[in-house]
N, C-alpha and C positions, 0 to 999 in steps of 0.2 A: 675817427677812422672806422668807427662801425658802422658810421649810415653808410658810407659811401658799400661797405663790404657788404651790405647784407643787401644792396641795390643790387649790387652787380649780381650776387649771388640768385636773387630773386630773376634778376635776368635771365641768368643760368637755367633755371628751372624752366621758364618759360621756352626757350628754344631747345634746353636739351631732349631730346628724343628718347624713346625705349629703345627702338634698334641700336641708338651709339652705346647705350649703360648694356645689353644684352652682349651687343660685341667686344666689349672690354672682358667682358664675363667671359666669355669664351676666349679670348687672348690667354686667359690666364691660366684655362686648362687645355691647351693646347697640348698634346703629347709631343716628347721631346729626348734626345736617346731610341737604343737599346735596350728591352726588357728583356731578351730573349736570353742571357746568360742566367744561367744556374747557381752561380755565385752570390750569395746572399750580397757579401758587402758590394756589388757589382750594382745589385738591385739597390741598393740606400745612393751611392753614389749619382745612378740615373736618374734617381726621384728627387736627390736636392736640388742634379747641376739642370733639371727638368724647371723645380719651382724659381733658382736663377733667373734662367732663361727667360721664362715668362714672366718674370718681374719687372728685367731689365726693360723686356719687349713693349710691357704699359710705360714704363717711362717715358720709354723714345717714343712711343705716340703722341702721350700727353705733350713732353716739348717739340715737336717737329711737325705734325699733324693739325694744321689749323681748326679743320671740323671739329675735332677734340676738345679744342679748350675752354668749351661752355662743361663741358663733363669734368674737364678738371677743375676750374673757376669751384663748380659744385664741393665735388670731391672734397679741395682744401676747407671747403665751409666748413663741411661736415665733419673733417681734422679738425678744425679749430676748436668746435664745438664740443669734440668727442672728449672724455674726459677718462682716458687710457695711455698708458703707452704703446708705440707705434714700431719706437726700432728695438733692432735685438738683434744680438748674436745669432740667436737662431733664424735661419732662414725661414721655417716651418711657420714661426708666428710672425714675421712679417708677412709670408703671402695672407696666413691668418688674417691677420687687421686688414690688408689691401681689398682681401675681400670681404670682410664687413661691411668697409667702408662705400663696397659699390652695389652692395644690400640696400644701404641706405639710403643711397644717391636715389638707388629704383623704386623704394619705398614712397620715399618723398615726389619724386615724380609721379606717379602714379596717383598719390593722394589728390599732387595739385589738377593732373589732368580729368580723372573725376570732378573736383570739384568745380573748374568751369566748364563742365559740358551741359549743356543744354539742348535734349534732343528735340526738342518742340512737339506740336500737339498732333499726334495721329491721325491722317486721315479718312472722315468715316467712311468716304466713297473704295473706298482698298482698305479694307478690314484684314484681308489675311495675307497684306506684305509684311514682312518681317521687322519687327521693331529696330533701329538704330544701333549697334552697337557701343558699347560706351567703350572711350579711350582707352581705358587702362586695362581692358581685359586681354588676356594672355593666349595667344596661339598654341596649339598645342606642343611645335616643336621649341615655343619659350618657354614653356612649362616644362620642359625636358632639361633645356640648360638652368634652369633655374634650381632644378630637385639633384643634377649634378652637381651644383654650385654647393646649395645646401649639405651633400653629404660629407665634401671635400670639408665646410667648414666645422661640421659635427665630429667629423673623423678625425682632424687639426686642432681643432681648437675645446671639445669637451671630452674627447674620450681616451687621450695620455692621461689625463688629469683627475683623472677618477680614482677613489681609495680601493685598495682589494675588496671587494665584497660588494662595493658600489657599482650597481648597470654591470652588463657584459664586458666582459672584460673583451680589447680590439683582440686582441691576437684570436683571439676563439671565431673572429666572425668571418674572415676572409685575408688570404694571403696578402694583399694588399695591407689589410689594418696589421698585420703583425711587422711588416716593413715601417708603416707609419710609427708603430710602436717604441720602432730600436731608433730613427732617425731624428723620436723630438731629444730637446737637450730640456731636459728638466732645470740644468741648475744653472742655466745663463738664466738673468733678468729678462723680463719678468717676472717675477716668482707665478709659479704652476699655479697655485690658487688664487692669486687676478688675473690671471690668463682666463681660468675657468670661467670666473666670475663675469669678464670682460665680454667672454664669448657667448654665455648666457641671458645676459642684460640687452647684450646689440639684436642677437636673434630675436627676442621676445618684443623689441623693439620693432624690427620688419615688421613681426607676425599682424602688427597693430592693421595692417592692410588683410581687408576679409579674405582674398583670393591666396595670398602670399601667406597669412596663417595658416589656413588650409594646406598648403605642401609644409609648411613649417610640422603643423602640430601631427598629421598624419604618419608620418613616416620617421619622425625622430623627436616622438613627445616622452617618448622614455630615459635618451637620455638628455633632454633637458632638463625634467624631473629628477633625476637620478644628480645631474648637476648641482640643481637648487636643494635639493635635502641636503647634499655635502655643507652649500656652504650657509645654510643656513641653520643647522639642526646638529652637526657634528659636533661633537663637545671637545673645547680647548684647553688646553692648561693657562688656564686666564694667570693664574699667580707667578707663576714664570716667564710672562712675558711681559714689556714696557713697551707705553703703547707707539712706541717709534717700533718695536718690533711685529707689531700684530702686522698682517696680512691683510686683514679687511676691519673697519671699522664696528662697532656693535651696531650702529644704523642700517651699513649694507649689509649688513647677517639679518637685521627683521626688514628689510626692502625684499632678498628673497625669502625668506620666510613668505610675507604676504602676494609674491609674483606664483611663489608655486599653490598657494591657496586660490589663486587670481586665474591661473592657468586649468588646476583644477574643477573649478566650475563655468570654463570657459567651454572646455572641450566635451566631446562626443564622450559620455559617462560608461558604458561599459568598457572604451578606449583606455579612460582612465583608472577602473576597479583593475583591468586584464594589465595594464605595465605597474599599477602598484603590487599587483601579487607578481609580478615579475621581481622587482625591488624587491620583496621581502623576503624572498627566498625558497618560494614554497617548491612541494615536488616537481619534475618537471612532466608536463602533459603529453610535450609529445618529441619523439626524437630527433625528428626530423625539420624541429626549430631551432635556429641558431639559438636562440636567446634561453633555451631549455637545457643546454649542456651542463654537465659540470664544472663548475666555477668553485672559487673559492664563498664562502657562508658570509653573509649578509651580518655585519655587526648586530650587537644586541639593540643600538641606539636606532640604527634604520629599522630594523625588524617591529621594536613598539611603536615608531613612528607610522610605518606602512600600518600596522593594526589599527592605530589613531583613523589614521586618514580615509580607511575602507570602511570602519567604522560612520563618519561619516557623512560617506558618499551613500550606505546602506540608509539614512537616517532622512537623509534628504527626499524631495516629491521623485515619485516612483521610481526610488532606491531600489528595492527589491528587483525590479525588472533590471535594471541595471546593472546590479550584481549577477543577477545569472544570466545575463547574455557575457558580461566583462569574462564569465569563467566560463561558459560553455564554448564563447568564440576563440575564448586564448588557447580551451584546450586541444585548438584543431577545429578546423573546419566555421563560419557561422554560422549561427542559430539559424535553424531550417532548411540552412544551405545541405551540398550534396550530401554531405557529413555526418547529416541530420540524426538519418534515422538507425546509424549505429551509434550515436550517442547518447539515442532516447532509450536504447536498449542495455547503456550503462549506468548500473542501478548506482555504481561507486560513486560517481561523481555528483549523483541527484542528490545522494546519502551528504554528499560533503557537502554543498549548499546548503540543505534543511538544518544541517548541523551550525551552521553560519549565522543560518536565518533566526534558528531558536535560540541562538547564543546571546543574550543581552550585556550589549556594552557597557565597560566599566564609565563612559562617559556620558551615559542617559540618566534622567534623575532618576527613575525607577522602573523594575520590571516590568510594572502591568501601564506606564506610559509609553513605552518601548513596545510592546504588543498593543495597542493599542492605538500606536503609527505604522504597524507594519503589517497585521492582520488584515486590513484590507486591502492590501498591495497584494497577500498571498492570496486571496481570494482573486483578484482581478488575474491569477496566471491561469484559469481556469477556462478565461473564456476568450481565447484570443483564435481566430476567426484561419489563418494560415495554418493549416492542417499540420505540417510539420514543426512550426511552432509551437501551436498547441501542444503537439504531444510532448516535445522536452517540456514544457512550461505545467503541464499537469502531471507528468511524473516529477517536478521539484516540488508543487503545491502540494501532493499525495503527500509524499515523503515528511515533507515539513510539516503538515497536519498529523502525521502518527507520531514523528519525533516531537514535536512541543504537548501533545496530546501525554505521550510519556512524561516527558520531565517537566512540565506545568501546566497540569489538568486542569486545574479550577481555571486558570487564565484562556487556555486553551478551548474551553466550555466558554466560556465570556465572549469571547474577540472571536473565534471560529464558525463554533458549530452552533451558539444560537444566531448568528448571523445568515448560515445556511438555512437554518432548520426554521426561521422564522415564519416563509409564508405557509407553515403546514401550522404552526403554532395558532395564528393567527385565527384560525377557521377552528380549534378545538372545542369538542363542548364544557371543556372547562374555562373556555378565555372569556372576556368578557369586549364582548365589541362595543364601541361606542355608538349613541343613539346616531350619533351623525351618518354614522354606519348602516343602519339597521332600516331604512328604507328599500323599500321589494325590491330588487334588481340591481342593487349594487352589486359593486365589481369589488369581490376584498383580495382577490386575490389574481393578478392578468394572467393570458395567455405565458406571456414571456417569463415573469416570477416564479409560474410551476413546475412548465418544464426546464429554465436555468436549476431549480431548487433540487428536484429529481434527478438530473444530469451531475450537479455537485454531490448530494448525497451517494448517487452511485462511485462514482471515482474515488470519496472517500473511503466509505464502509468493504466495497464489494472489491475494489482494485486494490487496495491498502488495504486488508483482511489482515486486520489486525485487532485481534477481539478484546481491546483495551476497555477498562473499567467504564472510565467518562464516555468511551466511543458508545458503549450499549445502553449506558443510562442514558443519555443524551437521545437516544432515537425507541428508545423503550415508548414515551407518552403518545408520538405520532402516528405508532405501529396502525393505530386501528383506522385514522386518515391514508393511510398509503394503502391499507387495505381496502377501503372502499373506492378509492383510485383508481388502486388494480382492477375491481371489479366492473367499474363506469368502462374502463377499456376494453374490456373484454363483448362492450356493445357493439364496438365498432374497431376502424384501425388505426393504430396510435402510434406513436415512435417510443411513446415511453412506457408503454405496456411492457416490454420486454426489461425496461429496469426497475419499472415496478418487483416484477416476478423477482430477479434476482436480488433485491434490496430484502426483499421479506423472506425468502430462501434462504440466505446468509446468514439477518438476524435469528432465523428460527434454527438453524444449525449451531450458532454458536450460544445462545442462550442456556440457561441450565435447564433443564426438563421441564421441574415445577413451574417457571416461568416462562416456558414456551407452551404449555399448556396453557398459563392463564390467558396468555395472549391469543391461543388459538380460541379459548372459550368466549373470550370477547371478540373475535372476529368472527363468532358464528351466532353473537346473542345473546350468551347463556348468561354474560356478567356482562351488567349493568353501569358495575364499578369502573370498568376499563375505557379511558378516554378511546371520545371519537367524536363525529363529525358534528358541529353543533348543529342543535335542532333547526338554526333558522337558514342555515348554510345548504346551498345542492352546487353540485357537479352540471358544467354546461359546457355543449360544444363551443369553442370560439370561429371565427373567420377564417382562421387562417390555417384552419385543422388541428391547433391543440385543445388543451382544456383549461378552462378558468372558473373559479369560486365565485357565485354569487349569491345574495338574500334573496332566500324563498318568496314567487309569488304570491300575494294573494288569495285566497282561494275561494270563491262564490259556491252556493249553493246548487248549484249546477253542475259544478265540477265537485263535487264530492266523491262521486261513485268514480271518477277516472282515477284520481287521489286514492282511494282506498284498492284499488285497482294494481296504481303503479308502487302505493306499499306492499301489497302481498305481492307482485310479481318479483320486486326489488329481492326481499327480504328469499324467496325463492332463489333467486339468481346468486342471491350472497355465498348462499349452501353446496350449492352447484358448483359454484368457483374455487370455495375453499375445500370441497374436495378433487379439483384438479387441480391446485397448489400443496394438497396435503399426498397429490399421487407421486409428486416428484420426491419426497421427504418418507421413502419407504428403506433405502438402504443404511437411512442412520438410524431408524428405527420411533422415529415421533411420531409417523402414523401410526402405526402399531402401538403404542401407546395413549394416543386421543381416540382410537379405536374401543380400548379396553376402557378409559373414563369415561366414553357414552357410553358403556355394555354396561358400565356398574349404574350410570345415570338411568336407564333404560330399567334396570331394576327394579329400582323407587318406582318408575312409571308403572310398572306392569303389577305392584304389590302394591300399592294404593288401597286403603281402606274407602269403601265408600261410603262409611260413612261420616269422613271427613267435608264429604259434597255434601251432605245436609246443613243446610241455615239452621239457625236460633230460630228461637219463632221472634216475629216482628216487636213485639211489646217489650222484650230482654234487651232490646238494643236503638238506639238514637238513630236517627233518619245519616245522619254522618257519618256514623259508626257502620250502617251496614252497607254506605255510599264505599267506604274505605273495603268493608270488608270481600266486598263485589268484586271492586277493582283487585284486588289480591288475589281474588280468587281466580280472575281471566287472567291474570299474568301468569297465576301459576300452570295454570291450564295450557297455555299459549308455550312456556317454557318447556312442559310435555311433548306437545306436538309439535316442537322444536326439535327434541332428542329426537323421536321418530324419524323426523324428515332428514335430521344426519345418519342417524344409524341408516339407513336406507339410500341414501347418497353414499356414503363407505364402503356401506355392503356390493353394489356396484359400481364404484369406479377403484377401489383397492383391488391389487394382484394379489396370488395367493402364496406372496413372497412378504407380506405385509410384513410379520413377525420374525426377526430376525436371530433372538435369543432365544435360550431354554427360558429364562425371566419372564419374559412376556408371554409365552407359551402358558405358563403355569399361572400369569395373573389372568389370562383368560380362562382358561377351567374353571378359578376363583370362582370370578365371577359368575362364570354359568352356575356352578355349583352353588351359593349363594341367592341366584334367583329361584333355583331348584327349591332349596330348604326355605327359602323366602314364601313360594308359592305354597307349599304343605301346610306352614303355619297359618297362611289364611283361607284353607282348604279351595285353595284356586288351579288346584292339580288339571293338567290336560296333555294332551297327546302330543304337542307339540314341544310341551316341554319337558316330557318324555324322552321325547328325539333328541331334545336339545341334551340334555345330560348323558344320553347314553354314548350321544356322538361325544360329548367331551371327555368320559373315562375312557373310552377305547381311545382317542390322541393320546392317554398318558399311557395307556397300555401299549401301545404302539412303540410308544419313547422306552417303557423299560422291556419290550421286546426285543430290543440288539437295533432299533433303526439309527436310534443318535448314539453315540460313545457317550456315556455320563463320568462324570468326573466327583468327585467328592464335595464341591463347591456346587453341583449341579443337585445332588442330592438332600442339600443343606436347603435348596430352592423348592425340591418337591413336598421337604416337610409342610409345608404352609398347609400342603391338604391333608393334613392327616386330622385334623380335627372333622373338619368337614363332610371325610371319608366315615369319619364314625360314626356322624350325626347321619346321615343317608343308609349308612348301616344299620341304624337302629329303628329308623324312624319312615323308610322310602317302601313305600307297598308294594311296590313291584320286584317278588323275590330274586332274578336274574341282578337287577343293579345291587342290591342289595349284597349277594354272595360276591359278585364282582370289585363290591366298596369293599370289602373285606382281605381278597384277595390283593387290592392294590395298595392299600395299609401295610400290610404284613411285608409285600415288596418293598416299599421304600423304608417301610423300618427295620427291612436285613438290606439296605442297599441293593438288592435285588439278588440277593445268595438265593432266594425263595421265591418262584413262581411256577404258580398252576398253572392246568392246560388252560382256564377258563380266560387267563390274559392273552394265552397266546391266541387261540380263540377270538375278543374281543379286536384285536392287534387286526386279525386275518379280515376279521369283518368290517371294519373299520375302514382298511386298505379296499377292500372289495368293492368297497361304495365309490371310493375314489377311483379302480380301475378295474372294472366291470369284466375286461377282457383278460385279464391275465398277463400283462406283460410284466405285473413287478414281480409276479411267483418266476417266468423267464430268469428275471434279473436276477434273481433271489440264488437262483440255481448256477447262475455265472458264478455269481460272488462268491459261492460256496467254495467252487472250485480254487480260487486265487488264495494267495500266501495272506496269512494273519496279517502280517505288518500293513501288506498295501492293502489289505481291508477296513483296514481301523481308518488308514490315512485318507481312504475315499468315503467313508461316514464323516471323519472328520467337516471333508471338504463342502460335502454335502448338506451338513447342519444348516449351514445360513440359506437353504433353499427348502426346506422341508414343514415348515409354519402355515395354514392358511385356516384363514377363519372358519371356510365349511367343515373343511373335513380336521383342519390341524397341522395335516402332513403331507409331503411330497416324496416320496424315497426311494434311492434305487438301491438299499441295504438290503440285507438279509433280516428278515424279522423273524429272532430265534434270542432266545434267552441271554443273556451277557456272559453264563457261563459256556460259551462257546468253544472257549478255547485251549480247556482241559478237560482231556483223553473221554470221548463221549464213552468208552466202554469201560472204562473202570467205577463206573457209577451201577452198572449190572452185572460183572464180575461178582464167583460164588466163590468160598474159602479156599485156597489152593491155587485159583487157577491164573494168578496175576502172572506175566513174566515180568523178567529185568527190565526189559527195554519200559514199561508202560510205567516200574515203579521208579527207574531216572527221568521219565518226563515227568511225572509229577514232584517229583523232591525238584527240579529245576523249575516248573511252575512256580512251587511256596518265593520264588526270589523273582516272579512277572512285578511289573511294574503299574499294571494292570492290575486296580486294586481286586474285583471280581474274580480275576482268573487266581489269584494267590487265595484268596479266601474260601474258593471254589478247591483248591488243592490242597489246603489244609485240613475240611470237613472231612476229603477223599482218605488223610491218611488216617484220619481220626475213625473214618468205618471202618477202614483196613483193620487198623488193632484193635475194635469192635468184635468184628469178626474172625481174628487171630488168626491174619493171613503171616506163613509163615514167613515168607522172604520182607514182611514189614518188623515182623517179631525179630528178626537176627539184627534190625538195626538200630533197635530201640535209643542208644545215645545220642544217633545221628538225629532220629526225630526227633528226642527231647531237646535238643540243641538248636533247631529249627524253629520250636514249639517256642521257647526259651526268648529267641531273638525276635519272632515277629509281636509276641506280648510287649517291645517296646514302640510297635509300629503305633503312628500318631492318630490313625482313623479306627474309629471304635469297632466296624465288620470285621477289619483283618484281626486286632489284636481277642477281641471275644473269641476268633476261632481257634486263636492260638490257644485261649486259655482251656477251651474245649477239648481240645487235644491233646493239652498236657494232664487233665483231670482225665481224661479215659486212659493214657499211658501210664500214669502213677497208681491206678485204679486195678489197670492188668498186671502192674508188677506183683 
């Protein structure tokens, strides 16, 4: 009896049509009733006596309808075949099965009609008439009842049947599903978990048709997934049950096990990352998703599982992309789409990817084999060509490059950034190129290598400005390759010139001083020590306007002089350029600083003994010996007129903002002063540096003339010259700097309680050189006028503008002594003739906060009882009390006046 049934059946197939299996489809969801009443059970009753209806209605076709009966001939096959139950009390799962069953029918039809089509061979005289369509492809308004069909049996047959916690729960999704909800009967046979299971198996069945999977997995791959976890992965009380009681056998528990692993790597993968973290339960992205609502919390068994599973899909070939599209698109909007570019602007979510990214699975063998599959996947988001793309995809790469960068540096440095940083590695003078290599005109490095490599290093270091340990080591060796880079660009017009600039801005901002010094000394020559471009490497334009590495030409005897030519113009240009990259690095203060370490270099140059430049005589030394000593001697020489050509480069392209602290202020005086007493001792004295010194006492006189506010931490800075000051004092022939050295000693070692006219003098002239015309004596006369407090706070503000290497200073203060600001006439007051008012501003001075004005007022009251004024004589406890309290002040000016004042007070009692 089976040939004969599977003849006919095959017959079936052959004549039954799509239109008959489409129009049964649609029989079945016919609308039927009344929905219009507000009465919930109004609504259940409409929508059972609805699926009735149309149940009854396929019967009576199938038997009355002759066209029919090849549809149903099929139909019963595929009953026969099916290995479910079919009837039930509940209505809900009979239309359920009726309609799997003509899933199936269509499934199979469609196979068969694909597979005998034979469109024959195209003709090549009509090239662009339209290819033939094949049978089984779907109209769009079949594709319409077909994704109805589908949802009816999604919303029937998987989603009663789901655990709390498991998929969206129906009632959350639509008024409709919450009706479906109340109208299935769980506890008639079938049991709900073959139902599930039934309904799961049959669809994934369809799906086997490419077209018909596609509306399958699109639109309701969640909860079939959500289905197959349940019944495969949910844990049972195995010991309690006999196996006449089990629901599904342990076979079909690992059949879906391996259907949802099957289905997994069947489908569109970010589809599948974005409905597993649906499953899992994580927060919800966006509100205005169904599937984002508040539900009940995802068991602990789905929750490990979803980790398993995302885990991975993250593991697999270009997992990574995967993952952040599956979160970017779940969270709203596609990747790139309109959505884009307020998502690239949400730094949260990029943070929680990299957090993903850097996380290594508990099911990888090991950490650094785990980055070492996924480091180049994070590299590859880098460079994806769809502009809004790109930017989500290089703010996840950023992020994930500082986050792994933090919490697994060494791996991080391995897989990462020597990856990036290779093709600069590559061309160092410390690498070693292979001979294979090493042929004139090689390419070590393309067009496309360089600038990809520049473009990734910017996004990481400059965008991610994140001045992590490995990030600055890591780009520390390359610094002095990116600097001759930046310089080659500066020949012409480059796109990557402007990340040159900011790559080495950055590094040199975040660096620590010492070290951005050294690097600036090797970007300008001075060390030798400092990696850079190797000797057989040059810079070349390419084709297509970037820049590529290749081995040095040849060089004929003919070209020499061009050669020695394009070395000194180069080595010119280098100087040139790094001091208009050192003009931008004036408000954090590193110019001003590489400023002052050529000033002290500049030193040694200008104090040179000469008779270091005399040779041995010939006979004392080997022909090698003085081959060697030659060479030493033109490099040293060369190193000289290196500083020269910086200092001179500086001196013209720095603003006279250069110096930003009293600190540097004061290491430049050093220095001058230093090359002062430098030049003495090799009786090298001249007029020039003459100027030089006298300009740099009047800067400090300037400073303790009232222009900057000094502070006691400022003061602890100008000690550095007092050694200095003395030596100049003792030893500098020209008597004006001399009594000047003396006078500014004695200032900084009373903190400026003590100063002659001869400073204020130096201060005035000083100024004078810098404004010829008088407008800062104007200013001087404003300020005067204005209230103490906003005078301090406009020196204050003014300090970080008043530095410049000519002259020192810029200022619109009042340049008058610090003791400004107590009572100028009680310093010429005769015995007698004080009143009250002058002796309460001074006893209210002794408690200014302003160490100067308090020590300034305590002197005052110390002449007073000097002088046996009598309204200071009637208060003598109050001063000893006064005198008493400031001896525990912490700065040795104020308290020494206190103690002055109490020995002249115990002295007159």
């Amino acid at each position: 009896m089976a040939a004969p049934g599977q003849a006919v059946g095959s017959r079936a197939q052959e004549t039954c049509s799509l239109d008959r299996i489409l129009e049964a489809l649609k029989l079945l969801l016919s609308p039927g009733g009344s929905g219009s009443s507000s009465l919930q059970v109004t609504k259940h009753d409409v929508l059972l006596a609805t699926l009735k209806s149309n149940l009854s209605a396929l019967e009576d076709k199938f038997l009355k309808d002759p066209q029919w009966k090849n549809l149903k001939l099929l139909r019963d096959e595929i009953a026969g075949k099916a290995e479910w139950p079919q009837n039930s009390v509940d209505v809900t799962w009979i239309f359920t099965s009726q309609t799997l069953l003509l899933l199936l029918c269509l499934k199979e039809t469609m196979l068969l009609l694909a597979a005998n089509f034979n469109p024959g061979k195209p003709n090549p005289r009509t090239p662009e008439v339209a290819p033939v369509l094949s049978p089984d492809a779907l109209s769009i308004s079949q594709q319409k009842t077909v994704q109805f069909v589908l949802q009816f049996v999604v919303t029937l047959g998987i989603c009663p049947y789901l655990m709390p916690g498991v998929g969206v729960p129906l009632r959350y999704r639509t008024e409709f599903g919450a009706v479906v909800q109340d109208v299935v009967c769980l506890d008639a046979a079938p049991d709900a978990t073959r139902r599930l299971y039934t309904s799961c198996r049959a669809l994934l069945n369809v799906a086997q048709h490419t077209s018909l999977g596609s509306l399958i997995f699109c639109h309701h791959f969640g909860d079939i997934a959500a289905g197959l976890c349940q019944l495969g992965f949910c844990p049972t009380k195995r010991k309690l049950l006999t196996p006449a009681e089990e629901v599904l056998t342990e076979e079909e528990r690992t059949l879906s096990r391996g259907a949802l692993r099957d289905m997994l790597d069947q489908v569109y993968q970010p589809l599948a990352v974005r409905e597993l973290l649906i499953l899992q339960g994580g927060p919800p992205q966006s509100c205005t998703d169904v599937k984002t609502q508040l539900r009940c919390r995802a068991p602990a068994w789905l929750r490990r599982l979803c980790g398993q599973l995302l885990s991975e899909r993250l593991m697999r070939p270009n997992g990574v992309q995967a993952v952040v599209r599956g979160i970017l698109e779940g969270a709203g909007g596609a990747a790139g789409g309109s959505d884009a570019e307020a998502m690239a602007a949400d730094w949260k979510k990029c943070d929680l990817i990299a957090k993903i990214l850097a996380s290594c699975p508990q099911q990888s063998l090991s950490p650094e084999s785990y980055y070492r599959d996924i480091c180049p996947q994070v590299l590859d988001l880098f460079h994806f060509q769809d502009k809004l793309t790109a930017r989500q995809f290089q703010r996840v790469a950023t992020t994930t490059f500082i986050t792994l960068s933090r919490e697994r540096p060494q791996l991080a440095a391995k897989y990462l950034l020597q990856p990036v940083l290779a093709p600069l590695h590559r061309c160092l003078s410390t690498a070693e190129i292979p001979e294979s290599d090493m042929i004139p005109g090689t390419i070590l490095v393309t067009e496309e290598e360089l600038s990809r490599c520049i473009e990734d290093v910017f996004k990481v270091y400059v965008v991610g400005n994140e001045p992590l340990t490995v990030l600055m080591d890591s780009l520390l060796p390359v610094l002095g390759v990116l600097f001759l880079l930046y310089c080659f660009t500066k020949q012409s017009v480059s796109h990557i010139r402007s990340l040159c600039q900011e790559i080495l801005l950055w590094i040199l901002g975040k660096l620590e001083r010492k070290k951005a010094i050294a690097s600036l000394k090797g970007f300008a020559g001075l060390d030798k020590a400092v990696p850079s471009l190797h000797s057989l490497c040059q810079f070349r334009a390419a084709t297509h306007g970037g820049i590529m590495i290749a081995i040095k030409e040849a060089i004929s005897d003919e070209d020499e002089d061009e050669a020695l030519y394009q070395k000194v113009s180069s080595e010119q240009g280098r100087v040139e350029h790094l001091g208009d990259l050192l003009s931008h690095c004036q408000e954090c203060g590193l110019a001003g600083d590489f400023f002052i370490f050529c000033l002290k270099e500049l030193t040694h140059v200008a104090t040179e003994d000469e008779t270091e430049l005399k040779t041995e005589p010939f006979s004392s030394k080997s022909l090698l010996e003085l081959e060697q000593y030659q060479t030493l001697l033109v490099e040293g020489q060369e190193q000289k007129l290196l500083v020269l050509q910086l200092m001179a480069v500086l001196c013209e392209r720095m603003s006279e903002q250069i110096f930003t602290n009293i600190t540097q202020v004061v290491d430049f005086v050093v220095a001058t002063m230093q090359r002062a007493c430098a030049s003495l001792a090799h009786q090298a004295e001249s007029t020039v540096e003459s100027q030089t010194l006298s300009m740099s006492m009047g800067l400090v006189a300037v400073m303790l003339g009232g222009a900057v506010q000094l502070k006691s931490s400022d003061f602890a800075v100008l000690k550095q010259l007092l050694p200095l000051l003395e030596k100049i004092s003792n030893t500098y022939p020209d008597p004006v700097i001399q009594e000047l050295a003396v006078d500014l000693r004695i200032t900084i070692s009373t903190h400026g309680a003590f100063a002659t006219e001869a400073i204020s003098t130096a201060a005035q002239s000083t100024l004078n050189r810098k404004d010829p015309e008088g407008k800062i004596e104007e200013q001087q006369q404003t300020s005067r006028e204005r209230p103490t407090d906003v005078a301090h706070s406009h020196l204050e503000q003014q300090q970080s503008h008043e530095i410049a290497p000519q002259t020192g200073l810029q200022s619109n203060a009042p340049i008058i002594p610090q003791g400004v600001n107590e009572p100028s006439t009680t310093t010429s007051q005769k015995s007698g003739s004080i009143t009250t008012e002058q002796l309460q501003e001074v006893l209210l001075s002794t408690y200014d906060p302003q160490i100067p004005t308090r020590a300034a007022a305590l002197r005052t009251l110390s002449r007073w009882i000097e002088q046996r004024e009598a309204k200071a004589l009637e208060m003598q406890e109050k001063l000893l009390k006064i005198f008493l309290e400031n001896m525990e002040h912490e700065d040795t000016f104020v308290y020494l006046s206190a103690i002055q004042g109490k020995s002249v007070l115990v002295k007159g009692l």
